[in-house]
LUMSEPA-398127 format. One record per atom (N, C-alpha, C, O, CB): residue number from 1; atom name; x, z, y. Coordinates in nm, 3 decimals. Glycine has a CB too. Layout:
<r num="NUM" atome="CA" c1="X" c3="Z" c2="Y"/>
...
REM end
This chain:
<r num="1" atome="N" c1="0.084" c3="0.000" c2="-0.117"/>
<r num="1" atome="CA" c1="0.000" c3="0.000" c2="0.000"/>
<r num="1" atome="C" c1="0.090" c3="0.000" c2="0.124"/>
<r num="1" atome="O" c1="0.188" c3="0.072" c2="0.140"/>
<r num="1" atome="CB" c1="-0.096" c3="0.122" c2="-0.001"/>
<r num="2" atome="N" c1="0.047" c3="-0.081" c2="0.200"/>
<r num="2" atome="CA" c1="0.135" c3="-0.107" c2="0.306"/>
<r num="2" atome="C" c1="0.067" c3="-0.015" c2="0.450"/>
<r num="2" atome="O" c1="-0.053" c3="0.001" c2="0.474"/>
<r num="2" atome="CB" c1="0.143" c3="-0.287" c2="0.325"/>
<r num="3" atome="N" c1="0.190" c3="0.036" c2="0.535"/>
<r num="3" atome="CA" c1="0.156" c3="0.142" c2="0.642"/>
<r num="3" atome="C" c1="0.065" c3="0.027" c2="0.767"/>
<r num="3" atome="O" c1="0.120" c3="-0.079" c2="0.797"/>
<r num="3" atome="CB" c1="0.334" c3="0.231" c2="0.714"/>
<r num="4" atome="N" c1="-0.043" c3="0.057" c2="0.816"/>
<r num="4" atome="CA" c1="-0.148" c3="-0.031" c2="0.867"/>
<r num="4" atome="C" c1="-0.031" c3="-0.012" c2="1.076"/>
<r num="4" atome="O" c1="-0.042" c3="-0.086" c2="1.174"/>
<r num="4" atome="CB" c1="-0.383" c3="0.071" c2="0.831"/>
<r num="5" atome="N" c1="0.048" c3="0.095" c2="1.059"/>
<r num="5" atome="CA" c1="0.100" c3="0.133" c2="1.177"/>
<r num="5" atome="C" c1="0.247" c3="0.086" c2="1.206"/>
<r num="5" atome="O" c1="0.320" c3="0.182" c2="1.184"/>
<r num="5" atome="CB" c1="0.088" c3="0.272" c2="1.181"/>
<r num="6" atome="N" c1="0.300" c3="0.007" c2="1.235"/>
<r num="6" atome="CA" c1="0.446" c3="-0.039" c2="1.200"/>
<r num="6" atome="C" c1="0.509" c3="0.065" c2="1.319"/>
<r num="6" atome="O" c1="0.482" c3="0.104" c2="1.432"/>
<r num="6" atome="CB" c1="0.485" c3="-0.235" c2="1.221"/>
<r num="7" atome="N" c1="0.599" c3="0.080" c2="1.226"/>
<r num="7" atome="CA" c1="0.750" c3="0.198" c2="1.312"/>
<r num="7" atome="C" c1="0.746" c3="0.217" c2="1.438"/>
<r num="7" atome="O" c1="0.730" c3="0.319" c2="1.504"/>
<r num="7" atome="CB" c1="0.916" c3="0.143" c2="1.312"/>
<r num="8" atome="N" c1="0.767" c3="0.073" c2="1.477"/>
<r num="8" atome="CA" c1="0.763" c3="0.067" c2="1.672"/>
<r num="8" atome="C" c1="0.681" c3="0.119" c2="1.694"/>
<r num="8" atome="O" c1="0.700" c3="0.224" c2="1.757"/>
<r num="8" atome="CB" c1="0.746" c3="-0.058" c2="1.765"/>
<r num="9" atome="N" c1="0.518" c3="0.075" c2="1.654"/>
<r num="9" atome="CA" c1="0.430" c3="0.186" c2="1.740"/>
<r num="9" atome="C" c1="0.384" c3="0.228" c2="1.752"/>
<r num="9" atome="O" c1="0.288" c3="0.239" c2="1.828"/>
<r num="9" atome="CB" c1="0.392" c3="0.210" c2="1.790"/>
<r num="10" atome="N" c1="0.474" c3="0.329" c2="1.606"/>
<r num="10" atome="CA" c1="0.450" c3="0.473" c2="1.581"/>
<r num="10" atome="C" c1="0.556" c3="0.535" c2="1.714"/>
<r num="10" atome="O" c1="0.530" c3="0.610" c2="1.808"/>
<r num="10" atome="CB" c1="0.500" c3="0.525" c2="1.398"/>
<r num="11" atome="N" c1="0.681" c3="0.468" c2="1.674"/>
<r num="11" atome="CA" c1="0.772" c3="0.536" c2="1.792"/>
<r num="11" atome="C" c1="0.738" c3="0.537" c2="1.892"/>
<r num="11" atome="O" c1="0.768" c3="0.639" c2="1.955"/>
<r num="11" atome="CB" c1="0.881" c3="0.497" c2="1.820"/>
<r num="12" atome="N" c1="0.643" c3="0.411" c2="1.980"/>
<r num="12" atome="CA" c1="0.554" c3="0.458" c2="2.103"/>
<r num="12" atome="C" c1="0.496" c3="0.567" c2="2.109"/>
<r num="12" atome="O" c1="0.527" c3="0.654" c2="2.190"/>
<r num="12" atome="CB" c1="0.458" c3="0.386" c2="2.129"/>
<r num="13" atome="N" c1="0.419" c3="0.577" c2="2.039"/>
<r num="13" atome="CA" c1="0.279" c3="0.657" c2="2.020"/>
<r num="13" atome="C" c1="0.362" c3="0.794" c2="2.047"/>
<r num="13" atome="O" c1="0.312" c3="0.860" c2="2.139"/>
<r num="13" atome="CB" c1="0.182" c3="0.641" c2="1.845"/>
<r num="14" atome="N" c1="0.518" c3="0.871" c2="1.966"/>
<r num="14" atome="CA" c1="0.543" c3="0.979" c2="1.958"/>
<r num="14" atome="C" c1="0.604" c3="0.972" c2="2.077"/>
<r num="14" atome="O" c1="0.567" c3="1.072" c2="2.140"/>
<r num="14" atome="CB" c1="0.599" c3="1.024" c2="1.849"/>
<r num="15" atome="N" c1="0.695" c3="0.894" c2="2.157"/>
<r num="15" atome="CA" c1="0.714" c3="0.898" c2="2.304"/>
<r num="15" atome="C" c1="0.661" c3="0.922" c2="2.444"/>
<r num="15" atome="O" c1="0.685" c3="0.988" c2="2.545"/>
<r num="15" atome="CB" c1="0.736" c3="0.826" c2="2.315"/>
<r num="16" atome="N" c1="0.550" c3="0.807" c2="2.380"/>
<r num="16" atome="CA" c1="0.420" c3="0.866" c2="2.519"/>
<r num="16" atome="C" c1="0.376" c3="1.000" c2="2.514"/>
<r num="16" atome="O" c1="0.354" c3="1.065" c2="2.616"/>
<r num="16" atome="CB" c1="0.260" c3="0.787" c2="2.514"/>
<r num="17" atome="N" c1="0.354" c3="1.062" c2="2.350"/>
<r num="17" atome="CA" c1="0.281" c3="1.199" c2="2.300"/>
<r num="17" atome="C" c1="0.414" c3="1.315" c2="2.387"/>
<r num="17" atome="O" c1="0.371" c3="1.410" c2="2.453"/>
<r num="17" atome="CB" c1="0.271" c3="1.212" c2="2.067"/>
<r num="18" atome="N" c1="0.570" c3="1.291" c2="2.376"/>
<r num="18" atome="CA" c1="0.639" c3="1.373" c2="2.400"/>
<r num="18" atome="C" c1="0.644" c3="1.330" c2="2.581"/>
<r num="18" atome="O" c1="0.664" c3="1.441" c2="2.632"/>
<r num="18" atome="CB" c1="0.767" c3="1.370" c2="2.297"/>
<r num="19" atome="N" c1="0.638" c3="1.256" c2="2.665"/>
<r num="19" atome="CA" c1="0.591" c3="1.229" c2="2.776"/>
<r num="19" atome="C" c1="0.508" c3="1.319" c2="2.856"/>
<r num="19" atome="O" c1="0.526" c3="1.382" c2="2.960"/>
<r num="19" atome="CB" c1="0.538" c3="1.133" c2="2.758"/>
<r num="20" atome="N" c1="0.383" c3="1.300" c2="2.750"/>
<r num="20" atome="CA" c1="0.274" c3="1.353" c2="2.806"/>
<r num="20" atome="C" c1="0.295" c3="1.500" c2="2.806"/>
<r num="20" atome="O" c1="0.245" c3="1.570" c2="2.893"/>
<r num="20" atome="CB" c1="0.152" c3="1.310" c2="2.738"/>
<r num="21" atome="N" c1="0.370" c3="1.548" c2="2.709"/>
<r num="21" atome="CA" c1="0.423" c3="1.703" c2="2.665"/>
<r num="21" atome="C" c1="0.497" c3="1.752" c2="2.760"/>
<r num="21" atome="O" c1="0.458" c3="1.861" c2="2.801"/>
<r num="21" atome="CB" c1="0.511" c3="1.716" c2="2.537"/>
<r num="22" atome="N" c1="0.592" c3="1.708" c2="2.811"/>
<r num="22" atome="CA" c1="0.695" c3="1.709" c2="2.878"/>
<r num="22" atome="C" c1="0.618" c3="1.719" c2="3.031"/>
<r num="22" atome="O" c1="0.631" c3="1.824" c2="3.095"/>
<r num="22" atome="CB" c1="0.791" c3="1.583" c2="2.840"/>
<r num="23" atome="N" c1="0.556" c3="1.634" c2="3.073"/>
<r num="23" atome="CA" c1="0.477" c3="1.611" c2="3.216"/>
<r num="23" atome="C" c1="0.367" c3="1.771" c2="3.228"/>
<r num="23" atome="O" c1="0.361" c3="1.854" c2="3.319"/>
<r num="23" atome="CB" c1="0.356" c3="1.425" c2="3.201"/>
<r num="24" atome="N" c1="0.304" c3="1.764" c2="3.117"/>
<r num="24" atome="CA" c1="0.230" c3="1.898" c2="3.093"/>
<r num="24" atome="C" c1="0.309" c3="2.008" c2="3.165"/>
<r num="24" atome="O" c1="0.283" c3="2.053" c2="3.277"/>
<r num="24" atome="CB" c1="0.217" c3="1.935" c2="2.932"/>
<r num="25" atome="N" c1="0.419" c3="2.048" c2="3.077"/>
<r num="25" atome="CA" c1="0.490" c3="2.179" c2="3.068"/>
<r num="25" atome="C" c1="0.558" c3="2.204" c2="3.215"/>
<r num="25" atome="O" c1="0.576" c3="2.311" c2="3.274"/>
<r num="25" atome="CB" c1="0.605" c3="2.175" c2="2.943"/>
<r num="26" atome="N" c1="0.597" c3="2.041" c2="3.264"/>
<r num="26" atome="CA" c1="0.686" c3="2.043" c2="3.351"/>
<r num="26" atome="C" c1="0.559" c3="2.096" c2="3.497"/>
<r num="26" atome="O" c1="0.596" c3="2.153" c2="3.599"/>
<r num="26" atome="CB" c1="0.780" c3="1.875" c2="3.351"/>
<r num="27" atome="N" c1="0.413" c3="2.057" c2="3.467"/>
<r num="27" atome="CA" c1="0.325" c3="2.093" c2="3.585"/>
<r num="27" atome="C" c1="0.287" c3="2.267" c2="3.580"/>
<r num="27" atome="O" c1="0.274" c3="2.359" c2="3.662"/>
<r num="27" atome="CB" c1="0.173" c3="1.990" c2="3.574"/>
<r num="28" atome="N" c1="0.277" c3="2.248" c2="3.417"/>
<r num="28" atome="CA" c1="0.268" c3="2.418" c2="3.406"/>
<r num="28" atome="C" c1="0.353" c3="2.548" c2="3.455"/>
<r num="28" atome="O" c1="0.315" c3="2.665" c2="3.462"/>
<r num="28" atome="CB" c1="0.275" c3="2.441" c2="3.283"/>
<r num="29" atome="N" c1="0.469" c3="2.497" c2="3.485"/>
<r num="29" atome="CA" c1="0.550" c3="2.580" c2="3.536"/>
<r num="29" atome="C" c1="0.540" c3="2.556" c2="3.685"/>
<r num="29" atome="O" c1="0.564" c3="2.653" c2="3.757"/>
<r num="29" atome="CB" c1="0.680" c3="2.567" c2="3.479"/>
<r num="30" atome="N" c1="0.513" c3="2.462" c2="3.733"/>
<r num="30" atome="CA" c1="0.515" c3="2.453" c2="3.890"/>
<r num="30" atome="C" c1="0.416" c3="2.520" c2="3.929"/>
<r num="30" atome="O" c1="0.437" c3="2.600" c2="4.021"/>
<r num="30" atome="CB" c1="0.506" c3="2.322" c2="3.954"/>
<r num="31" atome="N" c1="0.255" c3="2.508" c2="3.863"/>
<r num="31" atome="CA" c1="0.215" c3="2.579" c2="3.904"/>
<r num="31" atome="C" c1="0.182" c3="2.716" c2="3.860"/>
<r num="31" atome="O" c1="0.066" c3="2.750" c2="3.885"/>
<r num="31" atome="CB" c1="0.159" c3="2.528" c2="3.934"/>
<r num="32" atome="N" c1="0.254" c3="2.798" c2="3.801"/>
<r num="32" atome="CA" c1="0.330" c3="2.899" c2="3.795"/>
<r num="32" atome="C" c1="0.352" c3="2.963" c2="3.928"/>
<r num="32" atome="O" c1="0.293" c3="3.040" c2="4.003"/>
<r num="32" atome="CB" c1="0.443" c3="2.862" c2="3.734"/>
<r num="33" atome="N" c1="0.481" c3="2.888" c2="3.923"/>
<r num="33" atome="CA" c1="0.525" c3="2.916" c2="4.063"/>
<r num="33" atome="C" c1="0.473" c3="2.925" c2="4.186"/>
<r num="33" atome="O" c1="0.505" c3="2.997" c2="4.281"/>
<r num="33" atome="CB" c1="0.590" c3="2.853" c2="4.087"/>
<r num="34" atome="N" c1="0.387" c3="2.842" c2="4.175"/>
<r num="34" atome="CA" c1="0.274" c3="2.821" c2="4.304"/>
<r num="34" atome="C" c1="0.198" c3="2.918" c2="4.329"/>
<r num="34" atome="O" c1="0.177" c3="2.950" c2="4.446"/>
<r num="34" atome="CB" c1="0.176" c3="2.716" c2="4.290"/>
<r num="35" atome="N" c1="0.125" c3="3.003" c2="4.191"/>
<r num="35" atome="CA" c1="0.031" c3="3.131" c2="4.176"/>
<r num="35" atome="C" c1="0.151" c3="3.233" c2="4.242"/>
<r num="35" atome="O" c1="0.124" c3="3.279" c2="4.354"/>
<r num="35" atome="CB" c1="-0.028" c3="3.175" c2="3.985"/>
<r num="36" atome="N" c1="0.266" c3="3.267" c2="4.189"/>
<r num="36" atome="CA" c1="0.303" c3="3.374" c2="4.213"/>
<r num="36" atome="C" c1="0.344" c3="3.333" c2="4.368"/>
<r num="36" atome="O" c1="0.347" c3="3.423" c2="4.452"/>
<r num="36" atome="CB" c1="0.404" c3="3.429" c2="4.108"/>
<r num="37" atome="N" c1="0.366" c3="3.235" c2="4.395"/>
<r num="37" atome="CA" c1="0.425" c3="3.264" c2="4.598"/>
<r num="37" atome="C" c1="0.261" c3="3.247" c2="4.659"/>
<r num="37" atome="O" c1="0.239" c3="3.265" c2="4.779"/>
<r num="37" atome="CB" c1="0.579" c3="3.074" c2="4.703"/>
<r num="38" atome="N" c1="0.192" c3="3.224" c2="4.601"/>
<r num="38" atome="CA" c1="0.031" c3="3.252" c2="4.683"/>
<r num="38" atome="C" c1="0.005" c3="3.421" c2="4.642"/>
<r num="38" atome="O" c1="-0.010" c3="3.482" c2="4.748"/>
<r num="38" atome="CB" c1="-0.135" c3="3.125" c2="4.595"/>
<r num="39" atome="N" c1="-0.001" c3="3.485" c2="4.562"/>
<r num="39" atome="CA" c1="-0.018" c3="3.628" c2="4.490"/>
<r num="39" atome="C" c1="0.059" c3="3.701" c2="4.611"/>
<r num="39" atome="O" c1="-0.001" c3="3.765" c2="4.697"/>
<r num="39" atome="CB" c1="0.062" c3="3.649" c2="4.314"/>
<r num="40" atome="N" c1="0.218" c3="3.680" c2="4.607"/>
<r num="40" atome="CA" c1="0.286" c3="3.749" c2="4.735"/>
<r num="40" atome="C" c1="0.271" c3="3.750" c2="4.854"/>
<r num="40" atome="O" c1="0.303" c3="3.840" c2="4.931"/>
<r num="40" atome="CB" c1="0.381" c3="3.728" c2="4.750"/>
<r num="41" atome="N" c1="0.197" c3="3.605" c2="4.892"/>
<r num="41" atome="CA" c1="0.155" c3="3.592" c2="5.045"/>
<r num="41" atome="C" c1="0.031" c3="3.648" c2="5.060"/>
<r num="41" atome="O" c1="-0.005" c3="3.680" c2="5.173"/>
<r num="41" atome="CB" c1="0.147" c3="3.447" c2="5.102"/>
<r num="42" atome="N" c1="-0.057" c3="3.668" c2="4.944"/>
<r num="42" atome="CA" c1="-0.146" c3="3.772" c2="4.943"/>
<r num="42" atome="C" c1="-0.177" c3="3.894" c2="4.995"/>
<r num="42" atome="O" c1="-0.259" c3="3.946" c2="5.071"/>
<r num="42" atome="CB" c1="-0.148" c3="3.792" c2="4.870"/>
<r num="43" atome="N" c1="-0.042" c3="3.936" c2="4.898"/>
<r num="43" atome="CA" c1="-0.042" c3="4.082" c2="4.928"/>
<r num="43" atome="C" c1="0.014" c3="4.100" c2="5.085"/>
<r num="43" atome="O" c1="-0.025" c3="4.194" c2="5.153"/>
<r num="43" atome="CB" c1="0.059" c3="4.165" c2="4.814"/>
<r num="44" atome="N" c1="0.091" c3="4.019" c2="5.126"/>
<r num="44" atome="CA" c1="0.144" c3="4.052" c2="5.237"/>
<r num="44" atome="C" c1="0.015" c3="4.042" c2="5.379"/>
<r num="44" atome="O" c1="0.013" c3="4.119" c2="5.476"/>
<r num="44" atome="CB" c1="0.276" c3="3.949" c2="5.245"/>
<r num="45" atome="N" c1="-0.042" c3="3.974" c2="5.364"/>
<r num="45" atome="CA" c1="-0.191" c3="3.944" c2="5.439"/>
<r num="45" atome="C" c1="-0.253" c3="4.073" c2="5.390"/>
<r num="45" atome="O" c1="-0.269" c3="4.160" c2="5.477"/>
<r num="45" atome="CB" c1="-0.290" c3="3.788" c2="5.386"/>
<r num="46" atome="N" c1="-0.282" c3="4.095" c2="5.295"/>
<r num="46" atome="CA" c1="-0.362" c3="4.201" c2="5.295"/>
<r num="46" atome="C" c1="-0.285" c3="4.339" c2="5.309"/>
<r num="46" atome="O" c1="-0.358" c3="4.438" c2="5.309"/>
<r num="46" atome="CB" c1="-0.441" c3="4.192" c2="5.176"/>
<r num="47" atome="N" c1="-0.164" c3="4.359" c2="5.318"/>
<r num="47" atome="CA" c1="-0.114" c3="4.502" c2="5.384"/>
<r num="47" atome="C" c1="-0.109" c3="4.434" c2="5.557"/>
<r num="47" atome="O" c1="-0.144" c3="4.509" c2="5.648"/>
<r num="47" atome="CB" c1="0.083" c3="4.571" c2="5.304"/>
<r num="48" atome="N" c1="-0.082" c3="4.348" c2="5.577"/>
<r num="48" atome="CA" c1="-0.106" c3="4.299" c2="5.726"/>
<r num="48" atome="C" c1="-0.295" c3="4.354" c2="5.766"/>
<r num="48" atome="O" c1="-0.329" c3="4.398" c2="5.875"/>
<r num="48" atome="CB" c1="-0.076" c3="4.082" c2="5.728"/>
<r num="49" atome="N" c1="-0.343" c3="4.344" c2="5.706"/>
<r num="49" atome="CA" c1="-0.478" c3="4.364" c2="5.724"/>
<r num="49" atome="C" c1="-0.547" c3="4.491" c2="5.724"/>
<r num="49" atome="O" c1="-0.652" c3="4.524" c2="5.779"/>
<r num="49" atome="CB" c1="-0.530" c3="4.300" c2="5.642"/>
<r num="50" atome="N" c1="-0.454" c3="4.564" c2="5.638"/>
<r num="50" atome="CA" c1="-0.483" c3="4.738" c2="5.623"/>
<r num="50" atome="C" c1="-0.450" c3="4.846" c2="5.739"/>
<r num="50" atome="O" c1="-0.499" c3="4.954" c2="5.771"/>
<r num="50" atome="CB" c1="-0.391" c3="4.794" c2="5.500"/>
<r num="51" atome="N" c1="-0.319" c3="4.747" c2="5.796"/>
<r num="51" atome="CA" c1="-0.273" c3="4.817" c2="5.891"/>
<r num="51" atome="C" c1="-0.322" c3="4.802" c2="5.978"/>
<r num="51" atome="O" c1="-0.361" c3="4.899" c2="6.043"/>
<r num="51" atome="CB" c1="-0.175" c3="4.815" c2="5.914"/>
<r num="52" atome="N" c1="-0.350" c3="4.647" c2="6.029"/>
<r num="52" atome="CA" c1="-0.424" c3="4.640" c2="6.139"/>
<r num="52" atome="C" c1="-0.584" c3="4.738" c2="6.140"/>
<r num="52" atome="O" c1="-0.619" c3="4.797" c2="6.243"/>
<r num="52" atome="CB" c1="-0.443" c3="4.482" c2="6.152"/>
<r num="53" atome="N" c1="-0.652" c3="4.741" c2="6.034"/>
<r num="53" atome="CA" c1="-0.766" c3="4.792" c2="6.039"/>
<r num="53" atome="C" c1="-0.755" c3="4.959" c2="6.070"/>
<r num="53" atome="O" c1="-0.849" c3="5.029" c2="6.106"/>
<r num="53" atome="CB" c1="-0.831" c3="4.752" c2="5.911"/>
<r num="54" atome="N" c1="-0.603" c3="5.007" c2="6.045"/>
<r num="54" atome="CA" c1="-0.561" c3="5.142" c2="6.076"/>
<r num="54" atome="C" c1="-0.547" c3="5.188" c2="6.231"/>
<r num="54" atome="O" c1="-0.581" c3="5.288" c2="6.294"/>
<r num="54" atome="CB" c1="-0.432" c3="5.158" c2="6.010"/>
<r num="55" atome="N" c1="-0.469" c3="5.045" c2="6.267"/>
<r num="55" atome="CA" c1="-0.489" c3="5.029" c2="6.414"/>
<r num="55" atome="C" c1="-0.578" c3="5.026" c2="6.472"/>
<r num="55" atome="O" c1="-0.575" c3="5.087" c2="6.578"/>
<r num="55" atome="CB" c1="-0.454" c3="4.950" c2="6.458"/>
<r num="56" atome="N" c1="-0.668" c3="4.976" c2="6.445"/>
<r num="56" atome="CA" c1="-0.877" c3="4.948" c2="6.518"/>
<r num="56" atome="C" c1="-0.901" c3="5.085" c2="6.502"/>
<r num="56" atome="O" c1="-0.901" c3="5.148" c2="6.607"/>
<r num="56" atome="CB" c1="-1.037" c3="4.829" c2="6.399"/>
<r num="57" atome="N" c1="-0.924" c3="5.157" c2="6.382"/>
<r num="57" atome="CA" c1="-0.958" c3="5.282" c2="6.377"/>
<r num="57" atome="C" c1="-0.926" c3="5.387" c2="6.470"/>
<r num="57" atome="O" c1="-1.007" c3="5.459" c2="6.529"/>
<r num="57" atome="CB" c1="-0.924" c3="5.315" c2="6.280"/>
<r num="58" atome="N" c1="-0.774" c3="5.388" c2="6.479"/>
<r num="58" atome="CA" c1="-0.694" c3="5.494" c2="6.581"/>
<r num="58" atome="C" c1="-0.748" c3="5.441" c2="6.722"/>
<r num="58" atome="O" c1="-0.814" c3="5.518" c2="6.791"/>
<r num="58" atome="CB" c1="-0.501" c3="5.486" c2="6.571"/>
<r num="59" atome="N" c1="-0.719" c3="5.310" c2="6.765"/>
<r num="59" atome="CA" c1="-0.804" c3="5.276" c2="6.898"/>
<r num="59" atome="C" c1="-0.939" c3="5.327" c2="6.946"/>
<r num="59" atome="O" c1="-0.969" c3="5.372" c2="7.056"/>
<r num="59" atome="CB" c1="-0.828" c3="5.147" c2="6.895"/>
<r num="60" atome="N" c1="-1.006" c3="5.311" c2="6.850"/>
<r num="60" atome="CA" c1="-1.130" c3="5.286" c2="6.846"/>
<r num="60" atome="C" c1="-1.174" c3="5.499" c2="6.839"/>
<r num="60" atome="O" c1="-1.275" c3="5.556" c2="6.881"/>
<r num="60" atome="CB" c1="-1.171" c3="5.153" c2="6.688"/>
<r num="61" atome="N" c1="-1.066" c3="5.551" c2="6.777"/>
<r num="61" atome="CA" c1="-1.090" c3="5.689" c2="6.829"/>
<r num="61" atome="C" c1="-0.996" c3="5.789" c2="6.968"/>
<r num="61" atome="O" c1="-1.009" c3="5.907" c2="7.001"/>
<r num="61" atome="CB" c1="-1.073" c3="5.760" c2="6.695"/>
<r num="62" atome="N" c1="-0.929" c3="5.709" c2="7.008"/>
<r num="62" atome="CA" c1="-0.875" c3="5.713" c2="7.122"/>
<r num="62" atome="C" c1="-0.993" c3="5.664" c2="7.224"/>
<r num="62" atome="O" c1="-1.035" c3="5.744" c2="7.307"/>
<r num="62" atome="CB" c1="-0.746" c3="5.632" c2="7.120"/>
<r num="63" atome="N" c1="-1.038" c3="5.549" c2="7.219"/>
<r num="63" atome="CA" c1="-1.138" c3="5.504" c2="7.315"/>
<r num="63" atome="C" c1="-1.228" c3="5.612" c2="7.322"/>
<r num="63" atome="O" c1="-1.286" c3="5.622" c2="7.430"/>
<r num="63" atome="CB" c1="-1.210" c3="5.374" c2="7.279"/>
<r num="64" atome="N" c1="-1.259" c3="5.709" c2="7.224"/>
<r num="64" atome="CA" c1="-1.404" c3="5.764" c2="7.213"/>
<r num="64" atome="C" c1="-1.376" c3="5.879" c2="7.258"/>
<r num="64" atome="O" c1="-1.469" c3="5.928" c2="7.323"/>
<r num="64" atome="CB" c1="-1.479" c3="5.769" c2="7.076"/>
<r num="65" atome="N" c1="-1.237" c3="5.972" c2="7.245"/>
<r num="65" atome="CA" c1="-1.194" c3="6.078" c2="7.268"/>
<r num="65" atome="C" c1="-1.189" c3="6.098" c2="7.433"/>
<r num="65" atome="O" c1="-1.240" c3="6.194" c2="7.490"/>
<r num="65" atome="CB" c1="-1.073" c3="6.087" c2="7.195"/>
<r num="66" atome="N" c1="-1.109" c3="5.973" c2="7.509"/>
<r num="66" atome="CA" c1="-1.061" c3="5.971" c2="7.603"/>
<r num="66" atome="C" c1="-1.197" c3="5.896" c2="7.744"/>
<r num="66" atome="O" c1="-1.206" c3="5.896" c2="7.867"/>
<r num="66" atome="CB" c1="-0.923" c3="5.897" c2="7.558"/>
<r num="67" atome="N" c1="-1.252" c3="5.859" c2="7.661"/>
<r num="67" atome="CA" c1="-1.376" c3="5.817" c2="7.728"/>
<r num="67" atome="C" c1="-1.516" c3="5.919" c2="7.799"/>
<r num="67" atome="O" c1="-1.613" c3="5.864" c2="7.851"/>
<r num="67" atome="CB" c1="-1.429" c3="5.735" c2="7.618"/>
REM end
């Protein structure tokens, strides 16, 4: 019985398959990377945001004290 798939393009077929593997892994890690420097700029916005809201508070009881 003869193989209905000849060598060549089988060898395509496993090239494009390791291609496509390769392109995968290579996006998976970028965006990786992408989550964790958005996660850090996160956090940094949101301690930027805590403080400021610490600031409104203290104002906002200075205004009331001194008023």
């Amino acid at each position: 019985m003869r193989n209905p798939f000849p060598a060549e393009q089988i060898h395509k077929n496993e090239s494009s398959r390791k291609r496509t593997q390769s392109e995968m892994q290579r996006r998976f890690v970028e965006l990786q990377f992408k989550r964790s420097e958005l996660e850090r700029e996160l956090k940094r916005i949101n301690e930027v945001l805590s403080s400021l809201g610490k600031d409104m508070e203290e104002q906002l009881a200075y205004d009331q004290f001194y008023k």
